[in-house]
PDB file of N, CA, C and O in Angstrom:
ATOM      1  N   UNK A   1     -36.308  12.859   8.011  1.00  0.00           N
ATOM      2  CA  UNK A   1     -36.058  13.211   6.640  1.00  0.00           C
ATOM      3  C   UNK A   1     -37.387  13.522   5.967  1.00  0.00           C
ATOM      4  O   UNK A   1     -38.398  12.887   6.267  1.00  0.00           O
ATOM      5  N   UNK A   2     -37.392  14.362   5.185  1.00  0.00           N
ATOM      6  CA  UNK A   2     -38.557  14.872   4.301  1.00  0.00           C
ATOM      7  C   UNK A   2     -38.764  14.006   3.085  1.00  0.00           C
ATOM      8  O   UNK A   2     -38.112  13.084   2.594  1.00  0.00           O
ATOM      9  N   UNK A   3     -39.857  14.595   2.774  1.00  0.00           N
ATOM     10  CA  UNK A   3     -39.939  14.121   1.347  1.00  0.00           C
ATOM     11  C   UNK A   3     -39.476  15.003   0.205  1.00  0.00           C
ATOM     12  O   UNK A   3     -39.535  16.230   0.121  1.00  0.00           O
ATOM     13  N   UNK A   4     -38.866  13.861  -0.901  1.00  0.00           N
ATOM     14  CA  UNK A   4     -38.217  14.858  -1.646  1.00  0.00           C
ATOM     15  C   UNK A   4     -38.998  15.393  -2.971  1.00  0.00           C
ATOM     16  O   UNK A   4     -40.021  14.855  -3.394  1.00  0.00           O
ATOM     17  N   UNK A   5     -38.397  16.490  -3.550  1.00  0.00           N
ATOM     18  CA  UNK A   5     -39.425  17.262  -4.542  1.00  0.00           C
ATOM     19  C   UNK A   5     -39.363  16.469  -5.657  1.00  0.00           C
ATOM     20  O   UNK A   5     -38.446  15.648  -5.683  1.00  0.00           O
ATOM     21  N   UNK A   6     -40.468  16.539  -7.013  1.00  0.00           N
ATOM     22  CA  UNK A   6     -40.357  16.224  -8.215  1.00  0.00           C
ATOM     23  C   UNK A   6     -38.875  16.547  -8.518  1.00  0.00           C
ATOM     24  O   UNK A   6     -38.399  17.486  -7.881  1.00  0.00           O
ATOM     25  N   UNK A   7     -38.438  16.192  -9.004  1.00  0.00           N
ATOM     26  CA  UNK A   7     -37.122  16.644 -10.130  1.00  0.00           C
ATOM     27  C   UNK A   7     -35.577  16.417  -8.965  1.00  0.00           C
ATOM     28  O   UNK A   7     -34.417  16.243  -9.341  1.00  0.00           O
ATOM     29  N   UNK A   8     -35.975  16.479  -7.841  1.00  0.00           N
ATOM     30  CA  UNK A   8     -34.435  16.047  -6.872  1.00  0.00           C
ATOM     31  C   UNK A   8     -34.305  15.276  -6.986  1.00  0.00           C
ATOM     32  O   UNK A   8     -35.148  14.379  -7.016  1.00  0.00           O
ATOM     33  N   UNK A   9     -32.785  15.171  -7.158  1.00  0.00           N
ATOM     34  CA  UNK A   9     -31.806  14.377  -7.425  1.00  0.00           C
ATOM     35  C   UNK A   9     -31.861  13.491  -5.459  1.00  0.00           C
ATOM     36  O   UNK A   9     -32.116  13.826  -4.303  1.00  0.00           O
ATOM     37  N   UNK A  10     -31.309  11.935  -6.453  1.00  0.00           N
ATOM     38  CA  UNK A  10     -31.159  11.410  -5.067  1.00  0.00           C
ATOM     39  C   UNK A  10     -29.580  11.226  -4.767  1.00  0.00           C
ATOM     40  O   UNK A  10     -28.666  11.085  -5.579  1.00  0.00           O
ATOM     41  N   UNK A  11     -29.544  11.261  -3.599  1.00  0.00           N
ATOM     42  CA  UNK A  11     -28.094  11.348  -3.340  1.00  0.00           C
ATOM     43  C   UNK A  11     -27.227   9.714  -3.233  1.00  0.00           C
ATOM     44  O   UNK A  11     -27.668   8.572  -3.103  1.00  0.00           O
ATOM     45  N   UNK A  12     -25.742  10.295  -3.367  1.00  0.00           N
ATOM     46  CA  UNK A  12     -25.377   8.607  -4.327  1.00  0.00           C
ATOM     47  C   UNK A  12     -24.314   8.134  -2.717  1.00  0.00           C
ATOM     48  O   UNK A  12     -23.290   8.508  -2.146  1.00  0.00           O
ATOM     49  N   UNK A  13     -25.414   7.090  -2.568  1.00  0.00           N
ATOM     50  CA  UNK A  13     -24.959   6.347  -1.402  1.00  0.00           C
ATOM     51  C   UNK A  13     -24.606   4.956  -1.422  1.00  0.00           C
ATOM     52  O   UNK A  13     -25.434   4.122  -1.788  1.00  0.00           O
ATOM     53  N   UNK A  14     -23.242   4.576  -0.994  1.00  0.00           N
ATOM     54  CA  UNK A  14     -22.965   3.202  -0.987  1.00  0.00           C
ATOM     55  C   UNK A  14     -22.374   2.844   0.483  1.00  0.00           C
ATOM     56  O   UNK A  14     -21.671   3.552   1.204  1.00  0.00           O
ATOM     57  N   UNK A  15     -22.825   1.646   0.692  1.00  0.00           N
ATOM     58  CA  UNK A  15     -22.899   1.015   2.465  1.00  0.00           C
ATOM     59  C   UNK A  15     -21.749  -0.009   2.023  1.00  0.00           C
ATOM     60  O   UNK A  15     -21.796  -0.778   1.063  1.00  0.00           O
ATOM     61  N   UNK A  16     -20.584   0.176   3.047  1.00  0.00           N
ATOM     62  CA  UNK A  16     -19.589  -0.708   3.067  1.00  0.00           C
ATOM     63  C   UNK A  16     -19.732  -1.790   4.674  1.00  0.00           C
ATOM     64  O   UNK A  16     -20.379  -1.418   5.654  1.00  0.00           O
ATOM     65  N   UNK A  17     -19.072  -2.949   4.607  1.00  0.00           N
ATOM     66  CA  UNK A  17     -18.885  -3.166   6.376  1.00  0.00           C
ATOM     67  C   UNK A  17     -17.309  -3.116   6.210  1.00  0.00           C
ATOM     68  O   UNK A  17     -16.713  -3.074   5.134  1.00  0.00           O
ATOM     69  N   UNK A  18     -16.719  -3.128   7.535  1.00  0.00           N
ATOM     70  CA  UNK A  18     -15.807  -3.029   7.999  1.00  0.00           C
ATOM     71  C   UNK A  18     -15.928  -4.431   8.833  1.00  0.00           C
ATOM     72  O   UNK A  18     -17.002  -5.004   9.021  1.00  0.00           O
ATOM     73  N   UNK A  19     -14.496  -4.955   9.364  1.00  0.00           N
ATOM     74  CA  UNK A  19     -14.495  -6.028   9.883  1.00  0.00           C
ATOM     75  C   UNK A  19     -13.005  -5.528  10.876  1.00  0.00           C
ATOM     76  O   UNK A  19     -11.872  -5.420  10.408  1.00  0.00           O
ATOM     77  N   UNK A  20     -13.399  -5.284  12.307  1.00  0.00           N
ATOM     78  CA  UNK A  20     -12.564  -4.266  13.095  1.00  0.00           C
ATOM     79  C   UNK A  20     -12.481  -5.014  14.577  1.00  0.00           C
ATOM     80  O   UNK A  20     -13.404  -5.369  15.310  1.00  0.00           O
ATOM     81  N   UNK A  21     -11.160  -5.117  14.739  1.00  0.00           N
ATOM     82  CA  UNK A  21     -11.000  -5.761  16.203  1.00  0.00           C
ATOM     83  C   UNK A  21     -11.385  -5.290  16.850  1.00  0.00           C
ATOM     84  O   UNK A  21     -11.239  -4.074  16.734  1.00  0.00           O
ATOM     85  N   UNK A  22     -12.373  -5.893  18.341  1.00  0.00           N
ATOM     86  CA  UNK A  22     -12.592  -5.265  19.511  1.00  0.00           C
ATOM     87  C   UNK A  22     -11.895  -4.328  19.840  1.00  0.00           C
ATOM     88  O   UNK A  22     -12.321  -3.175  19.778  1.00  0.00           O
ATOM     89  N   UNK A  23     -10.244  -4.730  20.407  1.00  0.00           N
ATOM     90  CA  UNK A  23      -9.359  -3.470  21.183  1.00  0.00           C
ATOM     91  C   UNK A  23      -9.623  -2.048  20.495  1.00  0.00           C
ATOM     92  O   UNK A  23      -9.672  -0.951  21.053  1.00  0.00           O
ATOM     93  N   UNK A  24      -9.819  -2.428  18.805  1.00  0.00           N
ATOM     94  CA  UNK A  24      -9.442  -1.407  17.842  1.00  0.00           C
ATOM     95  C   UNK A  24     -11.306  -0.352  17.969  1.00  0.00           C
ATOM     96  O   UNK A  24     -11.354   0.842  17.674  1.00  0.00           O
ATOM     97  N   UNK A  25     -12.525  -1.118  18.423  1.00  0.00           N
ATOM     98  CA  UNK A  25     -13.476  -0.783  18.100  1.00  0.00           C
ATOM     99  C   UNK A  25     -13.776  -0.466  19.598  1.00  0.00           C
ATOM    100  O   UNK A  25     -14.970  -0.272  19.831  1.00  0.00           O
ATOM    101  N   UNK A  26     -13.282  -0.414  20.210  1.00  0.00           N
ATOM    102  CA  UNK A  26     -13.170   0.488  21.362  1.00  0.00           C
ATOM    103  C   UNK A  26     -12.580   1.673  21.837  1.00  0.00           C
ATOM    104  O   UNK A  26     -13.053   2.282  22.796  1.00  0.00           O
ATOM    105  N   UNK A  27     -11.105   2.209  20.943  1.00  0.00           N
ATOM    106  CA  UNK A  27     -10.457   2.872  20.802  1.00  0.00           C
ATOM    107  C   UNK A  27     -11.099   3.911  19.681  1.00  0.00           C
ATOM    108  O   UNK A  27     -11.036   5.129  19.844  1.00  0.00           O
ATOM    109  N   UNK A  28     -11.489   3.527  18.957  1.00  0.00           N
ATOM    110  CA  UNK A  28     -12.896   4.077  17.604  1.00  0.00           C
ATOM    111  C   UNK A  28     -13.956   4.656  18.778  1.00  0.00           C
ATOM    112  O   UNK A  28     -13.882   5.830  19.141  1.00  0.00           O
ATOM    113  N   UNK A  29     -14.949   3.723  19.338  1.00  0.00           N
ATOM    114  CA  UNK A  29     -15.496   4.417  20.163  1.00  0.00           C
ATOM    115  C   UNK A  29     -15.481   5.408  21.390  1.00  0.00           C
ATOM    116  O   UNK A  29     -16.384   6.118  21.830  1.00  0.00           O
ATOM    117  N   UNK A  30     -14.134   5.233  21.820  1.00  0.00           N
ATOM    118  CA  UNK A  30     -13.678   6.281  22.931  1.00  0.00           C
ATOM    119  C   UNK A  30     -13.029   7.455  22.110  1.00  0.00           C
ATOM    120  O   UNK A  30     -12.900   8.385  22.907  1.00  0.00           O
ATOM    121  N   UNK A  31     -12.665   7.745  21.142  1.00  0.00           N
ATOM    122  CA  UNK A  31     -12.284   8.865  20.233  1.00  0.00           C
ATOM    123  C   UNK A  31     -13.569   9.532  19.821  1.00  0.00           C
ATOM    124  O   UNK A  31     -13.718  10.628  20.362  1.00  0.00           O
ATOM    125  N   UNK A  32     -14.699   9.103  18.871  1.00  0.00           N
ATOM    126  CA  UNK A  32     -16.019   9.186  19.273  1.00  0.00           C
ATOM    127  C   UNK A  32     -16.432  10.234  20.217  1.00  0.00           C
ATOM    128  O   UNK A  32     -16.615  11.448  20.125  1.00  0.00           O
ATOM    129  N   UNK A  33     -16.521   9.318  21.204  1.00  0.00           N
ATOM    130  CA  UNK A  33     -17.390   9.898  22.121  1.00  0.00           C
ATOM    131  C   UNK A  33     -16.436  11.114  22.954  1.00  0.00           C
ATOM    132  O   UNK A  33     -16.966  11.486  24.000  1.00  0.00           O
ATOM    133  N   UNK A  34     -15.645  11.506  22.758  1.00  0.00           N
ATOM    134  CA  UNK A  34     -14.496  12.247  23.450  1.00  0.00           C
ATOM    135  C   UNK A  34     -14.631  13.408  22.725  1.00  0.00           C
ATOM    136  O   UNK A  34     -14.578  14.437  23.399  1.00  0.00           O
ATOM    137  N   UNK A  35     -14.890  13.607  20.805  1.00  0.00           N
ATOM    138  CA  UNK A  35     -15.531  14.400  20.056  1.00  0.00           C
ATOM    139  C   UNK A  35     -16.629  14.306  19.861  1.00  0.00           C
ATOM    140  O   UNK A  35     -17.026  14.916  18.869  1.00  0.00           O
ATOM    141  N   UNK A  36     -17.440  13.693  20.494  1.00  0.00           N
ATOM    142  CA  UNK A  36     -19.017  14.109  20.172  1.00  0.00           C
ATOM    143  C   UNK A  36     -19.504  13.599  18.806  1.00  0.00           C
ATOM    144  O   UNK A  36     -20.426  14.181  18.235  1.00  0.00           O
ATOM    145  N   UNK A  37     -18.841  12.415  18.219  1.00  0.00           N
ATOM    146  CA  UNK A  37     -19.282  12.117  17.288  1.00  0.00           C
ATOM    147  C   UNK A  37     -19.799  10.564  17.381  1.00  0.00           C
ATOM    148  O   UNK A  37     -19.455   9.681  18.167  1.00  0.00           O
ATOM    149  N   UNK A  38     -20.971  10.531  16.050  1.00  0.00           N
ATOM    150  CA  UNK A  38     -20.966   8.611  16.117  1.00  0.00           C
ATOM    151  C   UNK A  38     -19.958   8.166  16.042  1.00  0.00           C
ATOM    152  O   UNK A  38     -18.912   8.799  16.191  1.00  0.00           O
ATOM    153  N   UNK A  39     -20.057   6.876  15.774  1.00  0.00           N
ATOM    154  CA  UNK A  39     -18.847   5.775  15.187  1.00  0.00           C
ATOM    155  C   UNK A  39     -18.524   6.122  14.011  1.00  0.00           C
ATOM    156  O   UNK A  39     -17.432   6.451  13.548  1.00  0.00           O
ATOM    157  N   UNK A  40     -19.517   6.034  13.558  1.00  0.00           N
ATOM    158  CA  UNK A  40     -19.784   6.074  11.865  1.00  0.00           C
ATOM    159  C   UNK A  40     -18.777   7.495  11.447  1.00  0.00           C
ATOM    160  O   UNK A  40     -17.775   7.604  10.740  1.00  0.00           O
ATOM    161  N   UNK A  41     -19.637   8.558  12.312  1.00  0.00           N
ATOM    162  CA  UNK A  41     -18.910   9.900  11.563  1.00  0.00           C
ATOM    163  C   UNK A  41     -17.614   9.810  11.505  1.00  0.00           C
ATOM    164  O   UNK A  41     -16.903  10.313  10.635  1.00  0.00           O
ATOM    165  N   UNK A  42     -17.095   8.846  12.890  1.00  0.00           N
ATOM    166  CA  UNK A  42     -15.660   9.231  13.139  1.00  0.00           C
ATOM    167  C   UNK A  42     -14.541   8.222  12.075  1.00  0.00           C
ATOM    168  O   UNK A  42     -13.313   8.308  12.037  1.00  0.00           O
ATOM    169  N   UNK A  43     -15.300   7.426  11.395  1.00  0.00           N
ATOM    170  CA  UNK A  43     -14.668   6.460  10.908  1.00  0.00           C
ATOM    171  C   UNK A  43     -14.843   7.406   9.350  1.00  0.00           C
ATOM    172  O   UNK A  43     -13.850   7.701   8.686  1.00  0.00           O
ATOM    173  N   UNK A  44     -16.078   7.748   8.990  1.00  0.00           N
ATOM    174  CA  UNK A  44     -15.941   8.509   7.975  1.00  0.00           C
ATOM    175  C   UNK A  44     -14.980   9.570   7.917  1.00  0.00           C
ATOM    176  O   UNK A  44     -14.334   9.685   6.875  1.00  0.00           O
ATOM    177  N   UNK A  45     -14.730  10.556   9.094  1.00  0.00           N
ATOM    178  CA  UNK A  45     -13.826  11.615   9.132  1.00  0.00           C
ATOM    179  C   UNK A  45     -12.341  10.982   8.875  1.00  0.00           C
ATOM    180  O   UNK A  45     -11.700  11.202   7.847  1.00  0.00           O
ATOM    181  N   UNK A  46     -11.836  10.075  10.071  1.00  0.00           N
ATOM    182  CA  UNK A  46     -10.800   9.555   9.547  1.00  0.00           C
ATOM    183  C   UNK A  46     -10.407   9.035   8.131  1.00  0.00           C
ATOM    184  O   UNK A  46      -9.411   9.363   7.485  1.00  0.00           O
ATOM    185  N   UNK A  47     -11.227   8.303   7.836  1.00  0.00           N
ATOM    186  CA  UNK A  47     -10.942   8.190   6.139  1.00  0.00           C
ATOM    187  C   UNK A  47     -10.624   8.813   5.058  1.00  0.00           C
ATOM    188  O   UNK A  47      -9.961   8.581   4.047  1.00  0.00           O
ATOM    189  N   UNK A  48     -11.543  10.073   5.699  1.00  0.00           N
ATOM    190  CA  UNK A  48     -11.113  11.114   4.594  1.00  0.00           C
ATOM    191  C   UNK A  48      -9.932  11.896   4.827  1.00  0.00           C
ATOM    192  O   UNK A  48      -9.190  12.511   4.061  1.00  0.00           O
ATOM    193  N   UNK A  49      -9.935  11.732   6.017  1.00  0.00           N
ATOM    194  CA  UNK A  49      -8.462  12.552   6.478  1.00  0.00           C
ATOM    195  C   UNK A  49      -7.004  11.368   6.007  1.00  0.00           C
ATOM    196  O   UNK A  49      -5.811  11.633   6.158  1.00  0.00           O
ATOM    197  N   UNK A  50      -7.374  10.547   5.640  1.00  0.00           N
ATOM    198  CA  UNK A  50      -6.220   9.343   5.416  1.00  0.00           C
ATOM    199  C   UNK A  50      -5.607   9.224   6.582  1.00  0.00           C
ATOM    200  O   UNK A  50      -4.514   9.750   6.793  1.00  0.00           O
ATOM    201  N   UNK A  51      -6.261   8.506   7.472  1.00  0.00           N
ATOM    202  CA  UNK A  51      -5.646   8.384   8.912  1.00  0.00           C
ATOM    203  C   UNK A  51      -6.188   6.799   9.235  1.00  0.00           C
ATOM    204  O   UNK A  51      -5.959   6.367  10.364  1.00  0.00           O
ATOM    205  N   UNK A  52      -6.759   6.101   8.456  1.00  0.00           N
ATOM    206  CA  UNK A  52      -7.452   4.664   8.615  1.00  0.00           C
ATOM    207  C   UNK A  52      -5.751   3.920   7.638  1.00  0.00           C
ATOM    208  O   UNK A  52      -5.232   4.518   6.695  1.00  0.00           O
ATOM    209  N   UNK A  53      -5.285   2.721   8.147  1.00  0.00           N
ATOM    210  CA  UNK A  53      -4.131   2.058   7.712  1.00  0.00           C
ATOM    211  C   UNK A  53      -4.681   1.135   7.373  1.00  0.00           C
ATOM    212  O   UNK A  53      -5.610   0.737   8.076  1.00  0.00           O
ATOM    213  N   UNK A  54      -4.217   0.198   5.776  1.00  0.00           N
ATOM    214  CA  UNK A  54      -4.835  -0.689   5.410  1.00  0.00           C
ATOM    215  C   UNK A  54      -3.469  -1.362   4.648  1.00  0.00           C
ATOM    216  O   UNK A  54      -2.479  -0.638   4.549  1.00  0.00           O
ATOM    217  N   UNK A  55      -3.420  -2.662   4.143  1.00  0.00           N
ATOM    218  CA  UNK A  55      -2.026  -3.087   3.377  1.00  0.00           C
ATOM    219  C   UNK A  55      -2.949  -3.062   1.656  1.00  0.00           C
ATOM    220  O   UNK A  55      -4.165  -3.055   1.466  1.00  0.00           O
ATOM    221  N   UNK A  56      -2.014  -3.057   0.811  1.00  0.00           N
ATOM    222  CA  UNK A  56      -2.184  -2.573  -0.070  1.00  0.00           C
ATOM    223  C   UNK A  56      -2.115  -4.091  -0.702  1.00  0.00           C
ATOM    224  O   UNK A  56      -1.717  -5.082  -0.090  1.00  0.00           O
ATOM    225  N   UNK A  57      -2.633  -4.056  -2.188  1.00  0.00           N
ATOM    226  CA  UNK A  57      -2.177  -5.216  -2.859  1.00  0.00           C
ATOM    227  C   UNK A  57      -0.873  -5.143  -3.368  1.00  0.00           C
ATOM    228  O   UNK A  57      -0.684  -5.751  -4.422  1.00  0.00           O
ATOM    229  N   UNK A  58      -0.032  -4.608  -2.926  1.00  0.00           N
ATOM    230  CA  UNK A  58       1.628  -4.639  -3.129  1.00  0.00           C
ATOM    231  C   UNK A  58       1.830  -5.567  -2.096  1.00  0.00           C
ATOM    232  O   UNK A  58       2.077  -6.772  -2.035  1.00  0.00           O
ATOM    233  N   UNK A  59       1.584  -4.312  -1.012  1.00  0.00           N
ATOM    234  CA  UNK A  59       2.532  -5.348   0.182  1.00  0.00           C
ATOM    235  C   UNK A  59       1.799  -6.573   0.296  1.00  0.00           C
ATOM    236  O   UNK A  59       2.463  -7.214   1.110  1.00  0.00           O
ATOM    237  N   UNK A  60       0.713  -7.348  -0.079  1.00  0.00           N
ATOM    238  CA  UNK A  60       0.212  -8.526   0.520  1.00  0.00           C
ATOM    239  C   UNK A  60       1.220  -9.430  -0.308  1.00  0.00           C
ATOM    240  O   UNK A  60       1.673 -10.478   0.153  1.00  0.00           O
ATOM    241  N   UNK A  61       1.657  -8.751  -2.065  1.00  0.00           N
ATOM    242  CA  UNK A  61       1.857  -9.337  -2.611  1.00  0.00           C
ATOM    243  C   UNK A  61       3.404  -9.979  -2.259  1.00  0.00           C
ATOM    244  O   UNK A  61       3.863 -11.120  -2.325  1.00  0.00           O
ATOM    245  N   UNK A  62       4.023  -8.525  -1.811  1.00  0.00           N
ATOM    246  CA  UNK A  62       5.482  -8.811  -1.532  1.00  0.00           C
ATOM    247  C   UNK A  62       5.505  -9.479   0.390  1.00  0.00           C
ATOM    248  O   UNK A  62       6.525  -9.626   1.064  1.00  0.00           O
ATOM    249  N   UNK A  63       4.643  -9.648   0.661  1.00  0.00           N
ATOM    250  CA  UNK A  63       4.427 -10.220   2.001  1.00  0.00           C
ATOM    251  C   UNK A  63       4.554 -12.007   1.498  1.00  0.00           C
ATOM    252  O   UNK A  63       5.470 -12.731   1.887  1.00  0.00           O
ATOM    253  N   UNK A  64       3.449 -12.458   0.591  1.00  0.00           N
ATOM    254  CA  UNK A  64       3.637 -13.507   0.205  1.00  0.00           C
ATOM    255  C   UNK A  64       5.132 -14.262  -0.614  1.00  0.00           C
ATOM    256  O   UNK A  64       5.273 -15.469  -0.811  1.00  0.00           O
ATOM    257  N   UNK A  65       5.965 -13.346  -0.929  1.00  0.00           N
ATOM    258  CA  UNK A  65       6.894 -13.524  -1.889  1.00  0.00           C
ATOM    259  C   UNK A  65       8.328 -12.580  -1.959  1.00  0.00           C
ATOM    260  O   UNK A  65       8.899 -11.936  -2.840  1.00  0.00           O
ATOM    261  N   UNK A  66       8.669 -13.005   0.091  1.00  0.00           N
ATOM    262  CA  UNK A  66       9.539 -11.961  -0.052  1.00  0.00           C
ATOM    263  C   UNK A  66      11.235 -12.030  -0.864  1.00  0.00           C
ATOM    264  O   UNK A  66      11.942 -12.762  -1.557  1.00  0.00           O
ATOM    265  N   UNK A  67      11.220 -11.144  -0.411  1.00  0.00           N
ATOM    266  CA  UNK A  67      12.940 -11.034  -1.857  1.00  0.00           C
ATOM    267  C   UNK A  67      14.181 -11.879  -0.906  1.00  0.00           C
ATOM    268  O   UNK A  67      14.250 -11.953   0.321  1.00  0.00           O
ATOM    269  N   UNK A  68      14.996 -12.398  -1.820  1.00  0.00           N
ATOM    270  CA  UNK A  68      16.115 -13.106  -1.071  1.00  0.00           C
ATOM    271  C   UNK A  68      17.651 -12.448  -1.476  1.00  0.00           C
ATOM    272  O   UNK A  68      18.672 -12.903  -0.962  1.00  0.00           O
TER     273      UNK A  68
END
């Protein structure tokens, strides 16, 4: 990376972790490497593609408190 000029803007970066099962972070890495990408990219691509599954604060809620 270079150095940047008077007056550039810095770019707006925020670092998350993830907390990802083995089976699951192997399956991440063999997709990866099958496209030629890092981990990272591929986890970024999926995300943006809405292809990463997560439970929502609904369902945790209606998980805790189901209906009778």
């Amino acid at each position: 990376m270079g150095r940047r000029l008077k007056g550039e803007v810095k770019p707006q970066v925020t670092q998350i972790n993830l907390k990802i099962a083995k089976t699951d972070l192997n399956i991440i890495d063999e997709k990866a490497k099958r496209y030629g990408m890092t981990r990272s990219a591929l986890i970024k691509y999926l995300a943006l593609n809405s292809e990463l599954s997560y439970e929502t604060r609904g369902e945790i809620l209606q998980s805790r408190h189901p209906r009778v």
